[in-house]
C-alpha positions in Angstrom: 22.0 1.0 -2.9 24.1 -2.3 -2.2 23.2 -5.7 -1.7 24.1 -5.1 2.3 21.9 -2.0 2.4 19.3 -3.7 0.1 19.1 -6.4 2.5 18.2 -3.8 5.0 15.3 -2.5 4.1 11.8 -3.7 5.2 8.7 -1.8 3.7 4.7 -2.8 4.1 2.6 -1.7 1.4 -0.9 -1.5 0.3 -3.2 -2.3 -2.5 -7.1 -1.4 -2.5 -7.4 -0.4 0.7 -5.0 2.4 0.1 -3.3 2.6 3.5 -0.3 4.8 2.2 2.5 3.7 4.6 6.2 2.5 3.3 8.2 0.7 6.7 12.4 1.4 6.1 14.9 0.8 8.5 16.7 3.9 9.8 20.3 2.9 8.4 18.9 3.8 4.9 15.8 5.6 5.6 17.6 9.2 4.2 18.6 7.1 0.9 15.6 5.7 0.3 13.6 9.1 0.7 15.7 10.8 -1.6 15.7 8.1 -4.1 11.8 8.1 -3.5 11.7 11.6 -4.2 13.8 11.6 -7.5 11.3 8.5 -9.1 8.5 10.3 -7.7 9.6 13.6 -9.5 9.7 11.3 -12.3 6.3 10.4 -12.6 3.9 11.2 -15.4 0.5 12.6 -14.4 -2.0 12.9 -16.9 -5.0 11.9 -18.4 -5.8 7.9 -17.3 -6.0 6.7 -21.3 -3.0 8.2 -22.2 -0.1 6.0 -23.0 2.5 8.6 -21.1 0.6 8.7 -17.6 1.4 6.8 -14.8 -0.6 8.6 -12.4 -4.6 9.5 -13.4 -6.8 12.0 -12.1 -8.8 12.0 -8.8 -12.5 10.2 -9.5 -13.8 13.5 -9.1 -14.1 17.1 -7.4 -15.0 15.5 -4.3 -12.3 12.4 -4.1 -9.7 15.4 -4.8 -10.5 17.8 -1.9 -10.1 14.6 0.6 -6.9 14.0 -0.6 -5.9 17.5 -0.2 -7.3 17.5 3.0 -5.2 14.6 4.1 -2.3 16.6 3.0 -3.6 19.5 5.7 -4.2 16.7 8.3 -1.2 14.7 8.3 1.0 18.3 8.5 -1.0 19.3 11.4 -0.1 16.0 13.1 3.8 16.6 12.6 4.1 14.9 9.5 7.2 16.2 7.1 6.3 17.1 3.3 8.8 16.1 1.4 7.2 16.5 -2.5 4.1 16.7 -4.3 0.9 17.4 -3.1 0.1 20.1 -5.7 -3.4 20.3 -8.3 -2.6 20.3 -11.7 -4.3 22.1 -14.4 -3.6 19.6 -17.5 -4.7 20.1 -21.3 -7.1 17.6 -20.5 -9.9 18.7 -17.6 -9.6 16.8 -14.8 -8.7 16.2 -10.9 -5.2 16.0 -10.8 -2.6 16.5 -8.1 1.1 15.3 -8.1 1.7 12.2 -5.3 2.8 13.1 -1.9 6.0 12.0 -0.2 5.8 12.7 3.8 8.4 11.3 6.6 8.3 12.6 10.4 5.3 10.3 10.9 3.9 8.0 12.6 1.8 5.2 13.2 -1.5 6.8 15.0 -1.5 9.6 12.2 -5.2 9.7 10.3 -2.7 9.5 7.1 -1.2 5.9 8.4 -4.3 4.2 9.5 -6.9 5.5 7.4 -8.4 4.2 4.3 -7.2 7.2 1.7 -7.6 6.2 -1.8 -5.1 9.2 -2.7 -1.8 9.1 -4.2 0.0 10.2 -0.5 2.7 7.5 1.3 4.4 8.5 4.5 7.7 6.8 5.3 8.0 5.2 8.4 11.6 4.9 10.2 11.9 1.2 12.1 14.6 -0.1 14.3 15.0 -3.5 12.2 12.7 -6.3 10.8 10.9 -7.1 13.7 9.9 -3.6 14.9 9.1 -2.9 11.2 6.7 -6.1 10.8 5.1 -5.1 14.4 4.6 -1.5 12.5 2.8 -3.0 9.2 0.5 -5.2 11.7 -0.6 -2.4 13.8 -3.6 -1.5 11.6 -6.8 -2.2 11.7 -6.6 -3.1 7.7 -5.1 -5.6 6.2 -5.9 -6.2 2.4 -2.0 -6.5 1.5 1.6 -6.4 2.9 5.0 -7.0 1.0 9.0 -7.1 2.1 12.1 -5.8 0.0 14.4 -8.4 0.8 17.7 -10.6 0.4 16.9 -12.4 3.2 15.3 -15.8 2.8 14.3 -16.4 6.8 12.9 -12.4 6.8 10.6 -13.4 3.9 9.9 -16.5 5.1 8.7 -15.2 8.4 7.4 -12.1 6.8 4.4 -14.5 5.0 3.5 -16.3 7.8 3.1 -13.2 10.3 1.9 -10.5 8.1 -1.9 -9.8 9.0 -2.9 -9.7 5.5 -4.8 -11.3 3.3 -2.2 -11.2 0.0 1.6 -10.9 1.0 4.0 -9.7 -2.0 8.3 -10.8 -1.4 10.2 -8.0 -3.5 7.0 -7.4 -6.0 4.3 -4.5 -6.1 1.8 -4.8 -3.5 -0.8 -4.3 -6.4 -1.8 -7.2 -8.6 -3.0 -10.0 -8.0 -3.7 -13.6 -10.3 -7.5 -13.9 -11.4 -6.7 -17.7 -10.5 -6.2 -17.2 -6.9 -8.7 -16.0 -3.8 -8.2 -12.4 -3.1 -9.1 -10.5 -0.1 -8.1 -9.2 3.2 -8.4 -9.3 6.8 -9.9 -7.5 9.4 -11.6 -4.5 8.3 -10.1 -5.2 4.8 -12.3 -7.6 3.9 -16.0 -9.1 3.8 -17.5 -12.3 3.4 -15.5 -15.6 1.1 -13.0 -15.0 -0.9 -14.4 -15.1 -5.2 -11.3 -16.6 -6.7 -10.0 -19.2 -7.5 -11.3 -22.7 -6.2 -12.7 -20.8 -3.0 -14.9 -19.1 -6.1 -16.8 -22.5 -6.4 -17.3 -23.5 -2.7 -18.7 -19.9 -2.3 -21.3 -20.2 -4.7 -21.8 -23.9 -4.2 -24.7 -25.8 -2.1 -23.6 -28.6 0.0 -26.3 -31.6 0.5 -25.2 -34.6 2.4 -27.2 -37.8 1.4 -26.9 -41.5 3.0 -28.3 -44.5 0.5 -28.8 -48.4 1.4 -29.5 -50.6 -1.3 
């Protein structure tokens, strides 16, 4: 991929609340999917404590049979699996499955505005920047949002307009500094934010008092 093409691409992300949705413009949408799919083929599943792994099992039985059922669901709806999606049996007992690739989606899908806590994205084709931020705001989540970019103005614009509570410019949507607030908006998010300075004011009593001497 070329600076040019590089500059091109616009993707919204997600963090905790796991809405599995990567935004690219069409003139590199077909790279981009195939270069998904060869780092996704990549990928180490395994055992979370093991130094190798870079994806860990399901919490449990339970977590695992949603995310296969998601798999089901977003087919049904049109959706395009591309890789992934299988159980593993590992040396190690556990609920694995390899991470999902889909395309053909869209928006309204159950897999693109529902909370899934699964290792499944679905690539979503925009015209250009603006339709692709308009995509990433339709949700009713919003915990965290990031842009690919060469652009300066794009990224610029991107944090002031993305409805989310923690906006990442060409970094991981997940991570975030102990030191700062964290949270999201809309359905993302409850209550103050417990970090950084907002930490204090949060936990804090305010008395107003008036003296004459």
């Amino acid at each position: 991929m070329n600076n040019r093409q590089a500059r091109r691409l616009r993707w919204q992300g997600a963090c905790s609340h796991r809405k599995p949705r990567l935004i690219v413009t069409r003139a590199i949408h077909d790279q981009f999917v195939d270069a998904m799919q060869q780092a996704m083929s990549k990928l180490v599943v395994g055992h979370a404590l093991a130094p190798s792994s870079q994806i860990g099992p399901a919490v449990d039985a339970r977590q695992l049979a949603q995310n296969q059922r998601y798999l089901e669901v977003a087919k049904e709806a049109g959706a395009q699996l591309v890789c992934g999606g299988e159980k593993l049996e590992l040396a190690t007992p556990g609920y694995y499955m390899k991470p999902a690739l889909f395309i053909g989606g869209d928006n309204a899908m159950r897999l693109n505005c529902e909370e899934v806590f699964g290792p499944l994205t679905c690539v979503l084709a925009a015209d250009d920047y603006e339709h692709a931020l308009a995509l990433a705001n339709d949700t009713e989540f919003g915990l965290t949002a990031g842009i690919i970019t060469q652009s300066l103005s794009c990224a610029n614009h991107f944090k002031r307009h993305a409805n989310a509570g923690c906006v990442m410019v060409n970094l991981p949507t997940s991570g975030t500094d102990y030191h700062v607030p964290f949270g999201g908006r809309k359905n993302s998010s409850f209550g103050s934010r417990e970090q950084g300075q907002y930490a204090a004011e949060f936990y804090t009593q305010v008395k107003t008092t008036y003296l004459k001497y």
